[in-house]
N, C-alpha and C positions, 0 to 999 in steps of 0.2 A: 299282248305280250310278245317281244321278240324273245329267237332264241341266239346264242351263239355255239357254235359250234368251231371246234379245233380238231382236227385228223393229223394224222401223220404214220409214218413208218419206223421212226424212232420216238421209242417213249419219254426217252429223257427229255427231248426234243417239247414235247407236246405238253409234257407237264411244266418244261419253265415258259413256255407262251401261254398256257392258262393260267400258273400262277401271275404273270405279269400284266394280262388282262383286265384278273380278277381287282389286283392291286390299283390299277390304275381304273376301272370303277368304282369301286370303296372311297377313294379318293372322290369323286364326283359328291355332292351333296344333292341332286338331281336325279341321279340313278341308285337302284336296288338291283343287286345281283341276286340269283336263286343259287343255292349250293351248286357244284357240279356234281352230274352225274355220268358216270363212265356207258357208253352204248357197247351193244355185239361189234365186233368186226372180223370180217373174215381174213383169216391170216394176220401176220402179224401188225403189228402195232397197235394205236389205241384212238378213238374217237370220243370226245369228251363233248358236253353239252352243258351251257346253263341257261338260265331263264334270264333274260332282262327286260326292267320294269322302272318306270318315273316313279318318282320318290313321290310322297302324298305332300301334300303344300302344308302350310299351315293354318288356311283358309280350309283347307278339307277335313283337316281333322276336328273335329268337336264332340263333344258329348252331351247324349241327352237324357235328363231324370224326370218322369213321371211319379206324381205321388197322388193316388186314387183320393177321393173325398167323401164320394158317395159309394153305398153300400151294395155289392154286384146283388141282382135278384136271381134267384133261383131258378135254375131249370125247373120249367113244369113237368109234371110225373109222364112217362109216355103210357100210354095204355097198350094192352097187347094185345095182337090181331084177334086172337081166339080165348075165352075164356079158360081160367085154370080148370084141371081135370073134374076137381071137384064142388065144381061149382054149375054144372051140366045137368039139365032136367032130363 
């Protein structure tokens, strides 16, 4: 997974180059974007991050169902290391 990352010193600034990032990934049929998420930064402005990830194919995607036939067997009983209390000669 890459990440992207956006800084700057003005916010306003940072928020329309991550909104047009964003957009213009979305746009890709290839790529997945992760939400952003805003990081710490010391002093002012803001530092923004998202995840990006290849789209899954449609070769990768499939689904698989299993339908049991035979009858699961039983756990055998465990026996306990020491006899019950009351059962002590």
């Amino acid at each position: 997974m890459a990440q992207i990352r956006v800084m700057g010193s003005d916010l306003d600034d940072v928020r329309a180059v991550l909104d047009r990032l964003l957009s213009l990934v979305r746009a890709d049929p290839g790529l997945t974007a992760g939400p952003p998420t805003e990081l710490g930064m010391r002093g002012p402005g803001r530092r923004m991050v998202f995840e990006l990830l290849p789209a899954a194919t449609a070769d990768a995607a499939h689904t698989v169902r299993v339908e049991r036939t035979d009858t699961p067997r039983r756990a055998p009983q465990r026996q306990l290391a020491l006899p019950a209390a009351g059962d002590r000669p």
